[in-house]
N, C-alpha and C positions, 0 to 999 in steps of 0.2 A: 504494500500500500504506500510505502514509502517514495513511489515513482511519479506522484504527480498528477495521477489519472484519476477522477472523479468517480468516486462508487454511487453515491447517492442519488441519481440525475433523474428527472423526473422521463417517464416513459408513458408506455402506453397498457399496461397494465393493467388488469381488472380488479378494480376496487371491492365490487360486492364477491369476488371468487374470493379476494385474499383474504375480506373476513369474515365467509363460509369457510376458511381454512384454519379456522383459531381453535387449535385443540379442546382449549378450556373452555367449559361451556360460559363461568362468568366472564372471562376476559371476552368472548366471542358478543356478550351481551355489553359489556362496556362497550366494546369498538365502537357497536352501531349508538348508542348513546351520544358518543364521542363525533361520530360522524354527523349526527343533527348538528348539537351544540357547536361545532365548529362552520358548518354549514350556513347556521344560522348568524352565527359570529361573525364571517368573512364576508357573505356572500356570495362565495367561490361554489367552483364545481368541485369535488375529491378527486383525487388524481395520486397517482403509485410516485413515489421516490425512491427509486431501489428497490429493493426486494420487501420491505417493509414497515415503511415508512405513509402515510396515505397525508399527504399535502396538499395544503388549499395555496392557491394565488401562488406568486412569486416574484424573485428581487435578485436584482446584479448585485454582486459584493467584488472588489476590489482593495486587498491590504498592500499596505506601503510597501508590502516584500516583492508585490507586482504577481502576488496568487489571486485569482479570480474566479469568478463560477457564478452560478446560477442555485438558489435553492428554497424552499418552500418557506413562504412570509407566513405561516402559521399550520399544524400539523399533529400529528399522533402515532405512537404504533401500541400495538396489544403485545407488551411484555410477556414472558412466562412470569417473573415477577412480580411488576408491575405494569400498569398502564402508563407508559409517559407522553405525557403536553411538550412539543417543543416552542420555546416564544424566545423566537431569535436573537433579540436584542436582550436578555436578563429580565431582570424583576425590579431592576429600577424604575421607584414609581407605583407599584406594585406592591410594595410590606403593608400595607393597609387589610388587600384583600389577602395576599396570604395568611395575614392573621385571622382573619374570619372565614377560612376555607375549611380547615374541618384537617386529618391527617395528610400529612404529605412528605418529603422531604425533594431539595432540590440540589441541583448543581449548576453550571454556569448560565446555560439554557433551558435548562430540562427541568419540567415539574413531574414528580414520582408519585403514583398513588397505586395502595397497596387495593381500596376497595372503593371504588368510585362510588359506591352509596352510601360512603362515610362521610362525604366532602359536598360543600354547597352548589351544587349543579351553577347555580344562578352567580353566585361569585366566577366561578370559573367560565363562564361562559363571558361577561365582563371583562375579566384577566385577557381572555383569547383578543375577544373586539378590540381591545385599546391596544394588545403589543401588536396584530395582526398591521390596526393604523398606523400606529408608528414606524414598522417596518416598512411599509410600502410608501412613508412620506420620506426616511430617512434618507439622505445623500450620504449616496459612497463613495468613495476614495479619496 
């Protein structure tokens, strides 16, 4: 992977086969959850990013290093672990509703949820719309 070559690219993909392909019966019922809520969030149509990635919209990125791509301004995939929310730009701006979202944990991008009907749909559905905007107003490079 270390070569340069983009894994993650948005294709052409069938959205409702790959999650008819969610082993777990709750993770297969979060997806489609996931898949409204963002739906409704964006706007956007769902669409595959890689192998398992399901991506709404999308946005140029360009770093100082002069690496560039293309990749989903807001997103999901059905974990065996967990569910994760991708929201491109962090959670700055954002500590308000995490703290009223119910369990979670996160990393730089990514929000982790171990049982999506532990956490407040309606927060999280909020979360997605504002970083979704942000991302698609953001200027890069």
């Amino acid at each position: 992977m270390g070569d340069g070559t983009l894994r993650t690219v948005e294709n052409d993909g069938d959205v409702a086969a790959f999650l008819a392909s969610v082993p777990d019966d709750r993770r297969r019922e979060e997806a489609h959850t996931l898949l409204s809520l963002h739906e409704r969030a964006t706007g956007q149509p769902a669409r595959m990013w890689g192998g398992s990635i399901v991506g709404f919209g999308r946005y140029h990125y360009r770093y100082a290093s002069g690496r560039e791509g293309d990749a989903a301004a807001a997103g999901f995939s059905p974990r065996k672990a967990s569910s994760t929310v991708y929201l491109p730009l962090g959670f700055d701006g954002l500590e308000d509703d995490l703290a009223r979202l119910g369990p979670h944990t996160t990393s730089a991008s990514c929000l982790y949820t171990t049982r999506l009907d532990a956490v407040d749909l309606d927060v999280l559905e909020g979360m997605v719309g504002r970083s979704y905007a942000r991302v698609v107003a953001h200027v890069w490079g």
